[in-house]
C-alpha positions in Angstrom: 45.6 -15.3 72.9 43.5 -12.8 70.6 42.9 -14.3 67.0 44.1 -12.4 63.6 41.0 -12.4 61.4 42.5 -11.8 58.0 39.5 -11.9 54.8 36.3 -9.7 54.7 33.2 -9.5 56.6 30.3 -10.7 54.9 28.8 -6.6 55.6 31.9 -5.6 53.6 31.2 -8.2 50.6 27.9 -7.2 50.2 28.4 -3.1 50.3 31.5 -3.9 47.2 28.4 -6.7 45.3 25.5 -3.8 46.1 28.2 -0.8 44.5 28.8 -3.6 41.3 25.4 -4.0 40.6 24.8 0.4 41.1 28.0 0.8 38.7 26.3 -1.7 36.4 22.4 -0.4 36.4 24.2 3.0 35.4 26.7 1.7 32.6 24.7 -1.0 30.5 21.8 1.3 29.4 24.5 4.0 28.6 26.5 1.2 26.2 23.0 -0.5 24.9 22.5 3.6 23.6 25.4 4.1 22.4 25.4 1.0 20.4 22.0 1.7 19.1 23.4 5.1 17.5 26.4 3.4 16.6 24.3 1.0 14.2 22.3 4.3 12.8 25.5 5.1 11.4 25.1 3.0 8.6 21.8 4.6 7.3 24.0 7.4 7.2 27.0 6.3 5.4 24.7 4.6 3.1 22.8 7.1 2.0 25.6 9.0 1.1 26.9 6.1 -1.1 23.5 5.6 -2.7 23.1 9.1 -3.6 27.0 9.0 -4.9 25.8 6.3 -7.2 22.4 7.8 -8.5 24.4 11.2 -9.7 27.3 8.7 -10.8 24.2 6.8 -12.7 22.4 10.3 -13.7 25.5 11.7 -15.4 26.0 8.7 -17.7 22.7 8.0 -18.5 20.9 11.3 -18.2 18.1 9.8 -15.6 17.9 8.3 -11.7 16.7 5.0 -11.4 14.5 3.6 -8.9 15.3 0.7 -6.7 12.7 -1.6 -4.7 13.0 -2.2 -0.6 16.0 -4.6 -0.1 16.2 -6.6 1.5 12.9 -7.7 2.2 12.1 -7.6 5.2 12.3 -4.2 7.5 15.5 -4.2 9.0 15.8 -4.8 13.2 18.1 -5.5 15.9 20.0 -8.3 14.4 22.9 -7.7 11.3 21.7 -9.7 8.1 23.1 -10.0 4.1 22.0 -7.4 1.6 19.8 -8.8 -0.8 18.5 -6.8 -3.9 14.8 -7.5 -4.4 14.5 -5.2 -7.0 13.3 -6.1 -10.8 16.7 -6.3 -13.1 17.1 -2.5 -14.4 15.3 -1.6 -11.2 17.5 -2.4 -8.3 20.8 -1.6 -6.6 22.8 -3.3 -9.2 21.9 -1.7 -12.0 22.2 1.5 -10.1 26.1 0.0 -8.8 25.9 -0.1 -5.4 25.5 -3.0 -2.6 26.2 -2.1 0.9 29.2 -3.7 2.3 29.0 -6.6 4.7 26.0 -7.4 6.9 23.2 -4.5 7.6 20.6 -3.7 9.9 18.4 -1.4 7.6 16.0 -1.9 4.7 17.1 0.8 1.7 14.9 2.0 -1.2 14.8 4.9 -3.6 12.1 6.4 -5.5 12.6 8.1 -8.4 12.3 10.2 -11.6 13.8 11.5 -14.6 15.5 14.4 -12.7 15.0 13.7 -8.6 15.3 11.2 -6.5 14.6 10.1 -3.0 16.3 7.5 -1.1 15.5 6.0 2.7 16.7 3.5 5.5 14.5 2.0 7.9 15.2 -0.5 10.7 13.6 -1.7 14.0 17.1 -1.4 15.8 15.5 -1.2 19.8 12.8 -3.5 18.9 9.9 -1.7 20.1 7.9 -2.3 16.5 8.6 1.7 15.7 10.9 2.0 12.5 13.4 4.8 12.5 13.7 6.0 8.7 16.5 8.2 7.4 16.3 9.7 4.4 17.9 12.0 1.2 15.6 13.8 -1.3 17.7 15.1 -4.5 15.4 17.7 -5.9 15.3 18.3 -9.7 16.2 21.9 -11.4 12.8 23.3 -10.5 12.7 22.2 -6.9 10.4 19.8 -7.7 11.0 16.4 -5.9 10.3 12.4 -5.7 8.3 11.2 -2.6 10.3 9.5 -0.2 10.0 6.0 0.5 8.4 3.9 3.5 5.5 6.8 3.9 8.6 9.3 5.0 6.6 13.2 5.0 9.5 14.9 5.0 13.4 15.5 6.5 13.5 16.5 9.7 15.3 19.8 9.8 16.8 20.6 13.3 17.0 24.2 12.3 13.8 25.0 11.3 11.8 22.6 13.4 10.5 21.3 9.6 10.2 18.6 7.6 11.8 20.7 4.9 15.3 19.4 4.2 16.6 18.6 0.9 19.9 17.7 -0.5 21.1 16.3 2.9 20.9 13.5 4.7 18.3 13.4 7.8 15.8 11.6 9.8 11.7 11.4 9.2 10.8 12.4 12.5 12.6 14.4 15.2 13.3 11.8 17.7 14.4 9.3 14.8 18.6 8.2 16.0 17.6 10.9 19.1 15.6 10.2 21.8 14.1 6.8 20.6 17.5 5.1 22.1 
């Protein structure tokens, strides 16, 4: 009497484990880059908020205010507290603004009577490059503050420059881009 094999062959379990492990090789470095962009995000949104703050600041008392690197340390792969390293009358405080919840960048601003320059740095991939993001708030006569952690310049898609001002944008090219 012929036997009913009911199950899988071993040939068939290892063709579904080898299609797995293809499915897998494909999707985890397209999730790993996507969360990498996701965390550059933040530079962004806080930039924005910390040059909200310095025109907030400028209006009432007629000047920008500088603001040392905080936290410490250059920001990397791994979410941390904020904490403002800056003198008193020389930090995020006085200027009113604290990031909210944990971060992965380091944020400082440079700054004069009537411009200012503010930037985000962090290690997010690990490989010891910083990306830096950055705003520069000229002053009346196009004059304008250098921007912190050695940034040159914005990188300006459209011109293929380092020329952009009153924006928010990255220090080199591949900076959020092709680093992830």
């Amino acid at each position: 009497m012929p036997r009913k094999n009911s199950g899988f062959t071993l040939i068939e379990l290892m063709i579904v484990v080898v299609i797995i492990g293809i499915l897998a090789a494909t999707a985890i470095p397209g999730y790993q880059k996507f969360q990498l962009r996701s965390k550059t995000s933040e530079a962004k949104v806080n930039l924005a908020s910390i040059r909200t703050a310095e025109l907030t600041y400028s209006a009432e008392f007629g000047q920008f205010i500088e603001a040392d690197a905080s936290p410490a340390g250059l920001g990397g792969p791994q979410s941390r507290s904020f904490v403002d390293e800056g003198d008193p009358g020389e930090n995020f405080m006085a200027l009113g603004w604290e990031p909210e919840g944990r971060i992965y960048f380091q944020y400082e601003v440079s700054a004069d009577t009537d411009a200012f320059s503010a930037a985000a740095r962090a290690n997010l991939d690990g490989d010891l490059v910083p990306q830096i993001w950055g705003y520069v708030q000229p002053a009346a006569d196009g004059d304008t503050e250098d921007i912190p952690f050695d940034c040159d310049g914005l990188y300006n898609p459209q011109s293929q420059q380092r020329d952009l001002t009153n924006s928010i944008g990255r220090c080199e090219s591949s900076h959020g881009q092709t680093v992830f």
